[in-house]
ROTOR-420926 format. One record per atom (N, C-alpha, C): residue in three letters; x, y, z. Coordinates in steps of 0.02 Angstrom, whole numbers, padded with zeros to 5 digits, always signed. Layout:
N
ALAXYZ
...
This chain:
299
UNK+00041-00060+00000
UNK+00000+00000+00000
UNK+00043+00063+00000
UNK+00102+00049+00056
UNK+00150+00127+00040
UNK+00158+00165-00046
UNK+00186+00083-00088
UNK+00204+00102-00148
UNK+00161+00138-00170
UNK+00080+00115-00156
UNK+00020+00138-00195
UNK+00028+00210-00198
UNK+00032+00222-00140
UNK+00005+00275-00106
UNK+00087+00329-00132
UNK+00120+00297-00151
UNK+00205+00345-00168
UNK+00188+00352-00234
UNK+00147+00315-00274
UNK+00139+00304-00339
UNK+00094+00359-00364
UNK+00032+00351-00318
UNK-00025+00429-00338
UNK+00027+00483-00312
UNK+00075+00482-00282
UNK+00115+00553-00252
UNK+00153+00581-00304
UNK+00188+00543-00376
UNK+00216+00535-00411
UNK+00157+00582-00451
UNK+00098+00555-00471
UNK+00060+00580-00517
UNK+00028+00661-00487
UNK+00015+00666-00406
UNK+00002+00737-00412
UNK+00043+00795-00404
UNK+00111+00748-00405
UNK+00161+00802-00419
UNK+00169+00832-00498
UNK+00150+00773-00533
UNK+00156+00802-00598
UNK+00091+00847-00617
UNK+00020+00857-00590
UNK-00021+00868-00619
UNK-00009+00953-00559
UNK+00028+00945-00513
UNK+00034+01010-00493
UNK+00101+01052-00534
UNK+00151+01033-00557
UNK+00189+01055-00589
UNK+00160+01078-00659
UNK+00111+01062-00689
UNK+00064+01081-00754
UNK+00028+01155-00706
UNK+00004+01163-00642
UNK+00000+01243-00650
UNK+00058+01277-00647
UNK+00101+01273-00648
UNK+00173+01310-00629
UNK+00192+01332-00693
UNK+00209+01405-00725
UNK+00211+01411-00779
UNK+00302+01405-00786
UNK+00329+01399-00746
UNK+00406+01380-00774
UNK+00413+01327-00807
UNK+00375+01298-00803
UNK+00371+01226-00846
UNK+00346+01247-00926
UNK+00378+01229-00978
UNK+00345+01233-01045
UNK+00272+01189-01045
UNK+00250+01180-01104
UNK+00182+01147-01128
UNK+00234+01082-01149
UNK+00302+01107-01177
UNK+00338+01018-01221
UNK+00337+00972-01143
UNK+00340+00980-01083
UNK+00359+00964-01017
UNK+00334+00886-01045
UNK+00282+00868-01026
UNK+00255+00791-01041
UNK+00280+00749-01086
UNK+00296+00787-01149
UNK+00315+00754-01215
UNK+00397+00735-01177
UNK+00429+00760-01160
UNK+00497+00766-01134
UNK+00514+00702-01095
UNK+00458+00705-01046
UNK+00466+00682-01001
UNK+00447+00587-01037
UNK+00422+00598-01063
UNK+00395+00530-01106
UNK+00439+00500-01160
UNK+00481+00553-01190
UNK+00558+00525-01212
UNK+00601+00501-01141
UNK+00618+00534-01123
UNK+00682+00529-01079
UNK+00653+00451-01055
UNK+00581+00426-01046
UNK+00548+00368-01005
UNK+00568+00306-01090
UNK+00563+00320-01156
UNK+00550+00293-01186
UNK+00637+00278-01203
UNK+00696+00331-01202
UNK+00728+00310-01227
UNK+00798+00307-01179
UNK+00777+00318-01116
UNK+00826+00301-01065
UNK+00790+00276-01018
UNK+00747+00273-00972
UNK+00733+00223-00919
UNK+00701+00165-00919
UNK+00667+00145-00983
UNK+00622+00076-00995
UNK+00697+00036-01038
UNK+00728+00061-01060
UNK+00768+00014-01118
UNK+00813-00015-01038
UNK+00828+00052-01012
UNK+00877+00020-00937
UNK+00861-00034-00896
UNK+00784-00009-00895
UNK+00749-00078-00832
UNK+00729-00129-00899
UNK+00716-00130-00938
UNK+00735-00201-00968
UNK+00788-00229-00976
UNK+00853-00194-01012
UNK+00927-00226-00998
UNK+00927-00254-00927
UNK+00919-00223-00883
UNK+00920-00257-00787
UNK+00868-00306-00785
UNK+00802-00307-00818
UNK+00776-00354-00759
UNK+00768-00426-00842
UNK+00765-00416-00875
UNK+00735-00462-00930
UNK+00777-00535-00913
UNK+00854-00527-00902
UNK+00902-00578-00905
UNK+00887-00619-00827
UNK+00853-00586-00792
UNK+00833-00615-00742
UNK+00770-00668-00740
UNK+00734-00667-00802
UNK+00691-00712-00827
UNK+00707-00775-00839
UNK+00681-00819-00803
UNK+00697-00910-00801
UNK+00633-00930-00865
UNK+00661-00945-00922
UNK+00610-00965-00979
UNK+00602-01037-00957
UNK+00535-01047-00950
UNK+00479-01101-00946
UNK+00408-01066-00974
UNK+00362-01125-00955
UNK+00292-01120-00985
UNK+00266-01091-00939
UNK+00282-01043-00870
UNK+00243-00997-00829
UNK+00250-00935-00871
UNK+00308-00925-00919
UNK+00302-00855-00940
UNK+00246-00860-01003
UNK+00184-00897-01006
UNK+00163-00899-01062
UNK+00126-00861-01048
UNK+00066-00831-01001
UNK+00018-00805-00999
UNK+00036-00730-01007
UNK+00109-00715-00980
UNK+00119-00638-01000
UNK+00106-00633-01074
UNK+00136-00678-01109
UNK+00167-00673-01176
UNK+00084-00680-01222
UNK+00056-00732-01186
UNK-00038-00736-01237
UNK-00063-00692-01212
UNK-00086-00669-01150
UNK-00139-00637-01120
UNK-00156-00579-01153
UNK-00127-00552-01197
UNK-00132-00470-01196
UNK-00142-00484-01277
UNK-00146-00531-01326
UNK-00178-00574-01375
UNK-00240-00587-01381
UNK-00249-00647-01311
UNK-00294-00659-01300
UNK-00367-00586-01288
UNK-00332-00550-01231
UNK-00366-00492-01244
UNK-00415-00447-01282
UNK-00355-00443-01329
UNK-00338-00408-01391
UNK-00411-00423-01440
UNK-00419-00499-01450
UNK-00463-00520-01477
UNK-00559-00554-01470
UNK-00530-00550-01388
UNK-00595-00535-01358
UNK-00628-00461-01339
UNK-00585-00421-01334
UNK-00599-00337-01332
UNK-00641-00311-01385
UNK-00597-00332-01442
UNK-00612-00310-01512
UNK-00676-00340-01549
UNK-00700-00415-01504
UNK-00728-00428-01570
UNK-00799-00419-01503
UNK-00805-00382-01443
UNK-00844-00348-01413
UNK-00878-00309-01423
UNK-00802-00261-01432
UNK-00831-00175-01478
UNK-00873-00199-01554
UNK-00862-00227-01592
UNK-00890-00245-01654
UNK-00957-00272-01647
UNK-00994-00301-01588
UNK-01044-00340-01582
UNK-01086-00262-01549
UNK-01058-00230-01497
UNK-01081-00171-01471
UNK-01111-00116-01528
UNK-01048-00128-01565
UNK-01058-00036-01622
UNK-01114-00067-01664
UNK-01147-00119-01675
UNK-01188-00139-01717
UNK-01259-00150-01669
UNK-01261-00154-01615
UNK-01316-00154-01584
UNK-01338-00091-01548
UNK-01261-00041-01554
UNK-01286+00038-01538
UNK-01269+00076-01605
UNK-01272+00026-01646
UNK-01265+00082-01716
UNK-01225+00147-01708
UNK-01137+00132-01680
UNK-01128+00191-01692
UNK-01077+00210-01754
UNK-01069+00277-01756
UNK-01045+00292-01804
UNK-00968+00269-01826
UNK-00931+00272-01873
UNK-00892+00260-01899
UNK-00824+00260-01867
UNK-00833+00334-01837
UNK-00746+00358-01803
UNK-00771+00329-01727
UNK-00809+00321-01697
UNK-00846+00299-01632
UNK-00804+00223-01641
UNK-00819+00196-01681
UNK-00806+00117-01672
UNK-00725+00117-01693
UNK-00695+00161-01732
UNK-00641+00141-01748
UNK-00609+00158-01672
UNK-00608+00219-01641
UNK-00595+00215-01569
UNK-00599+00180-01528
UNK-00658+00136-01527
UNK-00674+00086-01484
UNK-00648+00058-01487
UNK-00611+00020-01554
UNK-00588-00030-01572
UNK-00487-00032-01559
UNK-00483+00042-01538
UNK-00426+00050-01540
UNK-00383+00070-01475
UNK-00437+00082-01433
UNK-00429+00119-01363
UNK-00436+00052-01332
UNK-00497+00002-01332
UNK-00523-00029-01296
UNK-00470-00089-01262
UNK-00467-00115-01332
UNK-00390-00163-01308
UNK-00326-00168-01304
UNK-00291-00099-01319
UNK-00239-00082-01306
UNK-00230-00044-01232
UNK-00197-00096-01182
UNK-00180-00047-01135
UNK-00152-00011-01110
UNK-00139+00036-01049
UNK-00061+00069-01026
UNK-00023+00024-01012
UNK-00004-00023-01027
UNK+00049-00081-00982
UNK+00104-00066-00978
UNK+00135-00018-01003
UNK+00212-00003-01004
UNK+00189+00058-00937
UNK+00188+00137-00969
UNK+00186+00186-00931
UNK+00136+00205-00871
UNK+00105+00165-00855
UNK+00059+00142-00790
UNK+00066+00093-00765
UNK+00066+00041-00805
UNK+00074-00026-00783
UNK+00102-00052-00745
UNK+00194-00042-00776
UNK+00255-00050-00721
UNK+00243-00022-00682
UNK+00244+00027-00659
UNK+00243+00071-00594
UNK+00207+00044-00551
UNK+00126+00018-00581
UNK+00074-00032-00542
UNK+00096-00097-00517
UNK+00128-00119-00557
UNK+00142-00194-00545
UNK+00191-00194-00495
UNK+00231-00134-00489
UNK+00299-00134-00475
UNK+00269-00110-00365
UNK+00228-00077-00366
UNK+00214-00056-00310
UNK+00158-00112-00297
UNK+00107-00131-00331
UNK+00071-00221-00294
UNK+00124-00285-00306
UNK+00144-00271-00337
UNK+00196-00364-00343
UNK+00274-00343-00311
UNK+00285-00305-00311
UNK+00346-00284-00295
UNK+00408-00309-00373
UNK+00458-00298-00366
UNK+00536-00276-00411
UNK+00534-00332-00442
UNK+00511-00383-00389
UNK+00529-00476-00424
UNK+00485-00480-00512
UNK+00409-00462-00503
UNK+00389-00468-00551
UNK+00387-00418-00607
UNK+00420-00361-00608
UNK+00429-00327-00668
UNK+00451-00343-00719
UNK+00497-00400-00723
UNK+00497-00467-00810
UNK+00437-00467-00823
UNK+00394-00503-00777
UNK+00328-00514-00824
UNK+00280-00453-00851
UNK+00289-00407-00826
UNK+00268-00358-00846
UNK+00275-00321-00921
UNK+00353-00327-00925
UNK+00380-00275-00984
UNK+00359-00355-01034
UNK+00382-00418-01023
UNK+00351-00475-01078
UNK+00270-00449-01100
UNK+00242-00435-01066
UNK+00146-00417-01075
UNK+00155-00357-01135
UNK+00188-00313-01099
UNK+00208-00234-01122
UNK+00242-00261-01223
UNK+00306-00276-01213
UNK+00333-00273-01256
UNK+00309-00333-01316
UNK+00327-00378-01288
UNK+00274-00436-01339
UNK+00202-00430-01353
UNK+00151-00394-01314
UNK+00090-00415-01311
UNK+00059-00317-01351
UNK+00068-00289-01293
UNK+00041-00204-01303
UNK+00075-00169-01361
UNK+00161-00171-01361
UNK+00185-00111-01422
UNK+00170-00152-01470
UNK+00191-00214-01473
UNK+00185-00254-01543
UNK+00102-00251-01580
UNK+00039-00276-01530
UNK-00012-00254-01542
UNK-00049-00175-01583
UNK+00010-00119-01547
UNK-00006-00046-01573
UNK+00011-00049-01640
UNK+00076-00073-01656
UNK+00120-00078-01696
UNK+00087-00105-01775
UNK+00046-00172-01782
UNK+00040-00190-01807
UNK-00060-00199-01823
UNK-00090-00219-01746
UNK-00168-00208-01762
UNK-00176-00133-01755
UNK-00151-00106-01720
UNK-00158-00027-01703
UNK-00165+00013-01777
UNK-00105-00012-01825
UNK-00088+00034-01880
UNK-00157+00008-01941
UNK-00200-00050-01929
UNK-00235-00066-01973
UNK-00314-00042-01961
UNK-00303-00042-01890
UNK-00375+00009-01866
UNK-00378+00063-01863
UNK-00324+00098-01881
UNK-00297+00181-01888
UNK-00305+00180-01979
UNK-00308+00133-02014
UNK-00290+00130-02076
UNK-00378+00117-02112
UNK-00411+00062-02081
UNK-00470+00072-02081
UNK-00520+00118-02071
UNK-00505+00125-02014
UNK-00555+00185-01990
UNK-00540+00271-01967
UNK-00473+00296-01995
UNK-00445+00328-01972
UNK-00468+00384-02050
UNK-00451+00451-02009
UNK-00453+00489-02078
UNK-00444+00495-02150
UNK-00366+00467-02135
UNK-00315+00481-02189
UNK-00345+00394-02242
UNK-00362+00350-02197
UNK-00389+00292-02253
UNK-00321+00269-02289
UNK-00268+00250-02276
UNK-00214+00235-02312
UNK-00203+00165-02265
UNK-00193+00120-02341
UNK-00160+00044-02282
UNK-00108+00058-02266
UNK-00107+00014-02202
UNK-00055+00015-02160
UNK+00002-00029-02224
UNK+00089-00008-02219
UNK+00140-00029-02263
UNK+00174-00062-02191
UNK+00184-00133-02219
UNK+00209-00175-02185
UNK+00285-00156-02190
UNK+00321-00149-02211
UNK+00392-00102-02216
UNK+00376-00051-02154
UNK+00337+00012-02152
UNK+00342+00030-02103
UNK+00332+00023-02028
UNK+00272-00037-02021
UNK+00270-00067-01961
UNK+00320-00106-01938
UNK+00348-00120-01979
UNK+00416-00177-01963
UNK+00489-00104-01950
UNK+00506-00062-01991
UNK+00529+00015-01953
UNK+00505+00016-01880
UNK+00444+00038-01872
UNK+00394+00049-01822
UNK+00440+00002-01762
UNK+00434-00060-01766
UNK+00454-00117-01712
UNK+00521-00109-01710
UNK+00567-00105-01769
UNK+00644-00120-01762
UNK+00678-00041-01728
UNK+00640-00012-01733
UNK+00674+00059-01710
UNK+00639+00096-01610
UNK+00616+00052-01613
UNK+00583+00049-01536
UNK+00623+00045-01496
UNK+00664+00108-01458
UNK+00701+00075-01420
UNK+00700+00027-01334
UNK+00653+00019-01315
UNK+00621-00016-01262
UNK+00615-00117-01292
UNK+00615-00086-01377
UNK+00604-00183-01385
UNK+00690-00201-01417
UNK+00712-00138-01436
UNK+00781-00164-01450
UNK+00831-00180-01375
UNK+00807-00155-01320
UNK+00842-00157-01272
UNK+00796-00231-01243
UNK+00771-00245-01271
UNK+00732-00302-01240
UNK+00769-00374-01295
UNK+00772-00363-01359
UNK+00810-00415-01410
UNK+00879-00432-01374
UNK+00927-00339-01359
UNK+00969-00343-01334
UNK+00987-00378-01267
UNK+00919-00392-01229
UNK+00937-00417-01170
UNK+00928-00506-01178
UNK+00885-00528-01211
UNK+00865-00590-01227
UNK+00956-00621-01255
UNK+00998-00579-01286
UNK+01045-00599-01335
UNK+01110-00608-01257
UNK+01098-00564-01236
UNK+01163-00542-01169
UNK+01129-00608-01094
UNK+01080-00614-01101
UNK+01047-00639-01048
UNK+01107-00712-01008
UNK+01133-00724-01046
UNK+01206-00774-01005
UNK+01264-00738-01024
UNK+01273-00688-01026
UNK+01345-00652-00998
UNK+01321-00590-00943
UNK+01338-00591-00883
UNK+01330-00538-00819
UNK+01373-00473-00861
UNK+01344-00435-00825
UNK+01368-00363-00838
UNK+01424-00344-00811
UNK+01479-00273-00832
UNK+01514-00265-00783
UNK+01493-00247-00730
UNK+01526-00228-00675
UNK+01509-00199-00613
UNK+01471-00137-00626
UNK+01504-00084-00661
UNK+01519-00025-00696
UNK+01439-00013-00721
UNK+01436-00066-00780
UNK+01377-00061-00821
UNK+01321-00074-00783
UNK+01307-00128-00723
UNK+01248-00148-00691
UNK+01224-00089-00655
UNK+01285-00052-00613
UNK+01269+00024-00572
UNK+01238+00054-00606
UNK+01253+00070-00685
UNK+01228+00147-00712
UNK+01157+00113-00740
UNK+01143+00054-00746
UNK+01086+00013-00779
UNK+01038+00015-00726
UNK+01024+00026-00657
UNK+00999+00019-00590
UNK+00980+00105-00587
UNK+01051+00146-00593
UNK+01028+00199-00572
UNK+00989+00234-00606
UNK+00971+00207-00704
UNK+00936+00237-00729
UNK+00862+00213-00734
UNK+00867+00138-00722
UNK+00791+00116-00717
UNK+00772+00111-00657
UNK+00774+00157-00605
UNK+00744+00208-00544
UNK+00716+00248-00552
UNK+00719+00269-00609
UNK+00726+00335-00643
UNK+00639+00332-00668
UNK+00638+00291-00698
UNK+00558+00271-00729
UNK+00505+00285-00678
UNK+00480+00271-00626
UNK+00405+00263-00601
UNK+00419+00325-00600
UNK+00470+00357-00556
UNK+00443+00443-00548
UNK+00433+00483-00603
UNK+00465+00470-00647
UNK+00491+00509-00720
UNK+00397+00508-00756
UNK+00376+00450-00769
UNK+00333+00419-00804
UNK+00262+00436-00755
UNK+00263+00418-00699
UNK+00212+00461-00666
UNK+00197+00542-00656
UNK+00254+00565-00651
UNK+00255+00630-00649
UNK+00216+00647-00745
UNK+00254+00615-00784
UNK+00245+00644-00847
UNK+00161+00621-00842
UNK+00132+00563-00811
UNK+00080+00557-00838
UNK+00017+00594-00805
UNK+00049+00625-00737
UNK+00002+00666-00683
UNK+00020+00732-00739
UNK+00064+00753-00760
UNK+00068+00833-00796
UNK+00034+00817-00881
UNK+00030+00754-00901
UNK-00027+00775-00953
UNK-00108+00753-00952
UNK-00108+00748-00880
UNK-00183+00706-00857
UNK-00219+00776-00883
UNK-00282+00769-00918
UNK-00341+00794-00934
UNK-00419+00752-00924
UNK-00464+00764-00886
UNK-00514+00749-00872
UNK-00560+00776-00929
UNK-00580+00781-00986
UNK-00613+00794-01024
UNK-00688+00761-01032
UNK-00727+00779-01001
UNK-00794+00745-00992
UNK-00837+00766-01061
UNK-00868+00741-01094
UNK-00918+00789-01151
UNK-00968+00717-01151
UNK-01035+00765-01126
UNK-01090+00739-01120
UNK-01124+00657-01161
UNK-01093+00719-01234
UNK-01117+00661-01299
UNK-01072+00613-01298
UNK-01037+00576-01276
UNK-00991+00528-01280
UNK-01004+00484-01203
UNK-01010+00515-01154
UNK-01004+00475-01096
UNK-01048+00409-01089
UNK-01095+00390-01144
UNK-01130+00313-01150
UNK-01044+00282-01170
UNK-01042+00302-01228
UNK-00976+00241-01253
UNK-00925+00263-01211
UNK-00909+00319-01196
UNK-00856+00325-01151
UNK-00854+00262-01074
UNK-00922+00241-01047
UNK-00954+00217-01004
UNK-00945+00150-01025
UNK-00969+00117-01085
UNK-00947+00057-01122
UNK-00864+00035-01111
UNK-00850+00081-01144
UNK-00782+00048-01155
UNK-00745+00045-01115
UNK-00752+00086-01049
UNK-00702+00098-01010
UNK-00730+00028-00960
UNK-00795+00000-00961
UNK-00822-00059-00930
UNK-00793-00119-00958
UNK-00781-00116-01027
UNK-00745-00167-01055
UNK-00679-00169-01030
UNK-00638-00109-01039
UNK-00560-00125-01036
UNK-00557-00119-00963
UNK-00590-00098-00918
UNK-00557-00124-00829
UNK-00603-00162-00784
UNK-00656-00179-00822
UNK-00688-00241-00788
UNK-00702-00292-00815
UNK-00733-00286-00876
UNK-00742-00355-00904
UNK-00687-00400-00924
UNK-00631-00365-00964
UNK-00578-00401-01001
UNK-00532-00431-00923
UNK-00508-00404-00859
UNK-00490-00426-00830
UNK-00522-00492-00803
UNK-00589-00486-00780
UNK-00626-00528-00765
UNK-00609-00593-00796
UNK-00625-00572-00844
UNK-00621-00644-00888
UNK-00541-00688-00894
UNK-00496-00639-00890
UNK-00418-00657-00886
UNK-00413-00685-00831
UNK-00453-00684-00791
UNK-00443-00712-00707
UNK-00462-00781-00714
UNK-00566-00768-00742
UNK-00587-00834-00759
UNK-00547-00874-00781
UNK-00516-00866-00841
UNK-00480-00897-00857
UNK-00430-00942-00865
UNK-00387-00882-00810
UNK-00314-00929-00783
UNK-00349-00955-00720
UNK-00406-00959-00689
UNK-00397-00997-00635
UNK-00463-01040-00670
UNK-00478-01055-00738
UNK-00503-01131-00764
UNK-00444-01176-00788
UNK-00391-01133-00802
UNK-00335-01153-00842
UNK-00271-01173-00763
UNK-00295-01169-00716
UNK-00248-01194-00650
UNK-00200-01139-00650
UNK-00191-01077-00674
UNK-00105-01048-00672
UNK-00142-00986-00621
UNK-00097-00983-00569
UNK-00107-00944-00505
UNK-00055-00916-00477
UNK+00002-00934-00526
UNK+00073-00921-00512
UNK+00077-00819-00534
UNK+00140-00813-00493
UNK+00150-00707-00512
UNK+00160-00704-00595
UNK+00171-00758-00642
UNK+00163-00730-00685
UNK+00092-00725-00716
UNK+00065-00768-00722
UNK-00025-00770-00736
UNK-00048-00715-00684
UNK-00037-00696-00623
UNK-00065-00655-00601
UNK-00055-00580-00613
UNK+00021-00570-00650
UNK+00022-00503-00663
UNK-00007-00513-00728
UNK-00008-00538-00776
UNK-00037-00541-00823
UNK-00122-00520-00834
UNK-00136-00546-00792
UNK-00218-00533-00774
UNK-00230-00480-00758
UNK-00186-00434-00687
UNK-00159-00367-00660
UNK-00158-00302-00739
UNK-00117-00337-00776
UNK-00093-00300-00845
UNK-00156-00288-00898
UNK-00179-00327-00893
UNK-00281-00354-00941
UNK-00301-00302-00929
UNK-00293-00250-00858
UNK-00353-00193-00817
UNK-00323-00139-00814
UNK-00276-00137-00853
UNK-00248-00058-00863
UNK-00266-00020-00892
UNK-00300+00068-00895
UNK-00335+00095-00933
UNK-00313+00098-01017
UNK-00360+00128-01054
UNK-00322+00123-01117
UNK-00257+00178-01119
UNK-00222+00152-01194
UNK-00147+00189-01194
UNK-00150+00260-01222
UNK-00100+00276-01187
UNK-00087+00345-01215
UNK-00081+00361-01297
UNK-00010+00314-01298
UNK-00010+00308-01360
UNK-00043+00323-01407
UNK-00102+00257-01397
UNK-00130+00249-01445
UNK-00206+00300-01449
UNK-00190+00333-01379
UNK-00233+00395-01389
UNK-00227+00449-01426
UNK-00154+00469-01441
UNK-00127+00539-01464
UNK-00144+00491-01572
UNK-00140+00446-01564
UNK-00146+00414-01643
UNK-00205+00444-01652
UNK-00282+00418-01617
UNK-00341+00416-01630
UNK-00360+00465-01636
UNK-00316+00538-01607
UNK-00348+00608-01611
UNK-00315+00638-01670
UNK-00260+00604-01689
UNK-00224+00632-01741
UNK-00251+00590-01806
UNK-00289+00523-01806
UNK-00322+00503-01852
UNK-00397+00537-01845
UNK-00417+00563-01798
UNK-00477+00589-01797
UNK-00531+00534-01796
UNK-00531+00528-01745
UNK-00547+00457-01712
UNK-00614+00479-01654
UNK-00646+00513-01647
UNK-00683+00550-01589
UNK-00622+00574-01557
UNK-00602+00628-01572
UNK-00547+00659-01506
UNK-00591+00649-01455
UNK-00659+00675-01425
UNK-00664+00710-01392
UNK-00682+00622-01326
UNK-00717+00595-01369
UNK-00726+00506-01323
UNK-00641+00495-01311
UNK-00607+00508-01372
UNK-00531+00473-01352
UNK-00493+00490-01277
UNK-00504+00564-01278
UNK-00486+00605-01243
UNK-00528+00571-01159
UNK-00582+00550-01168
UNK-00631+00547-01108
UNK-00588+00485-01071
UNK-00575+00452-01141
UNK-00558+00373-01118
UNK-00486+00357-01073
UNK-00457+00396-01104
UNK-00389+00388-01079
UNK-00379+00445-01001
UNK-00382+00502-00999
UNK-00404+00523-00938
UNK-00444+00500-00906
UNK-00500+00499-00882
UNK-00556+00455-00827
UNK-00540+00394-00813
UNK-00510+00343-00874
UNK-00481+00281-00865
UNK-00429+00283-00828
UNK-00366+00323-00816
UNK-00322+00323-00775
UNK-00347+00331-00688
UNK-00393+00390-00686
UNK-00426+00402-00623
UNK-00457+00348-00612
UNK-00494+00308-00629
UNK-00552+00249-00613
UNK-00510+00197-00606
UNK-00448+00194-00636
UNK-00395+00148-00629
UNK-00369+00134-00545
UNK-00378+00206-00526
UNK-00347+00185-00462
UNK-00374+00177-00409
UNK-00447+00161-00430
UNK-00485+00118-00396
UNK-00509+00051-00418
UNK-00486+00034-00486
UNK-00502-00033-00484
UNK-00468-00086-00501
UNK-00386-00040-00493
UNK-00344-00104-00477
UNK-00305-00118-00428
UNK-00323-00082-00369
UNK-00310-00096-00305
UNK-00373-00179-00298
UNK-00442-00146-00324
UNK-00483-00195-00311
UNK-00469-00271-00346
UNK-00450-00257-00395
UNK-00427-00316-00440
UNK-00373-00356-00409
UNK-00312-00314-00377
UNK-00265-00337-00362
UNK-00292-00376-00288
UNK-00344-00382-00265
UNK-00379-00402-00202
UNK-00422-00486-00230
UNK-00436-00489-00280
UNK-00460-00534-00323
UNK-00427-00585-00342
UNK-00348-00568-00343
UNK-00291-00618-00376
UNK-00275-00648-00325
């Protein structure tokens, strides 16, 4: 509970530093590089090689698949029985099952499971969530997105090889039986420390609560899908399927994370309902931190 509770301290420091005008407007964006291309590549080099490969790491590696395809083919059964419009469903379809698992996630997992299980985490994250954005993300942005252009498999494959959080993750899979120097493990520790505060702060200084009337049914939908139903069922699941172990359980933990940022700033820039996108990803973070304390009470 301390962590919990260090973790929201993280976020209203950042959302009080957004009134402070010494801070630019780039502040968030900044703060979301420095997380993307120095403290996640670090805490994967550190913790990935610490991963013992067996068949417990499978549920990180399906779950967020599995997800993926029960989320989606939700929203599709929904937008046809609420007839909604075009950019409505492509949002749905794009918010709903993609979650925060990296830039909320860790920090979550990392303050309920504690340090041990952050492997299984970035496996959910990196195999399951960027790869997902990467590749279904760019076809539901391509479908239903403004611009209407297919997604070019050349660039989604760019897209993945230039990531630096999954190259530091290839890189660690490759290094994973040679130890580090002394030298290298220190500065690899002191920078993936660096993340929960960095990444909370950035995500308390671009939190927006954007409520708009006309949206709050699907806003209400989807946000029911991605932090109650889809977890639910990841639970059902692994405990029809016997796995009760920390990796099936962060995995399930990872299922109930609000939707991504990411793939929020896509949907407004494909013109996607900014204004639902916008609802989804703010309120979902707030509602988050009440319902995965509760979730995490469930596992």
């Amino acid at each position: 509970m301390d962590n919990f509770l260090i973790t929201i301290a993280y976020l209203l420091v950042g959302m009080g530093l957004k009134r402070l005008k010494s801070f630019p407007e780039q502040t968030g964006t900044v703060l979301n590089l420095f997380v993307i291309y120095i403290s996640l590549p670090a805490l994967v080099l550190l913790k990935i090689p610490e991963l013992t490969f067996s068949s417990r790491i499978l549920a990180p590696l399906l779950m967020p698949w599995l997800m993926l395809a029960v989320s989606a083919g939700l929203v599709l059964l929904l937008a046809r029985f609420f007839t909604w419009d075009h950019p409505t469903t492509g949002c749905l379809l794009l918010m709903v099952p993609l979650g925060n698992t990296s830039f909320l996630g860790i920090p979550m997992v990392k303050a309920f499971f504690g340090e041990g299980a952050i492997p299984y985490a970035l496996l959910y994250d990196q195999f399951g969530s960027f790869l997902a954005l990467a590749t279904y993300g760019s076809l539901i942005l391509a479908l239903y997105g403004s611009a209407g252009v297919r997604p070019d498999l050349s660039c989604v494959v760019k897209k993945i090889a230039s990531f630096p959080p999954f190259l530091a993750l290839l890189a660690a899979l490759l290094l994973k039986n040679f130890p580090y120097p002394v030298v290298a493990a220190s500065l690899l520790q002191a920078l993936a420390v660096t993340l929960v505060p960095v990444v909370m702060i950035a995500v308390g200084y671009q939190l927006t609560l954007r409520l708009n009337r006309a949206v709050l049914g699907q806003m209400g939908v989807g946000l029911a899908i991605k932090l109650v139903a889809a977890p639910l069922l990841a639970l059902l699941l692994c405990r029809l399927a016997g796995l009760n172990d920390e990796p099936a359980r962060v995995a399930i933990f990872e299922s109930g994370m609000p939707p991504m940022v990411s793939a929020g700033a896509l949907a407004i820039l494909a013109d996607l309902s900014p204004p639902l996108t916008a609802a989804l990803v703010g309120v979902g973070i707030v509602i988050s931190f009440a319902t995965l304390p509760l979730l995490h009470q469930l596992l």
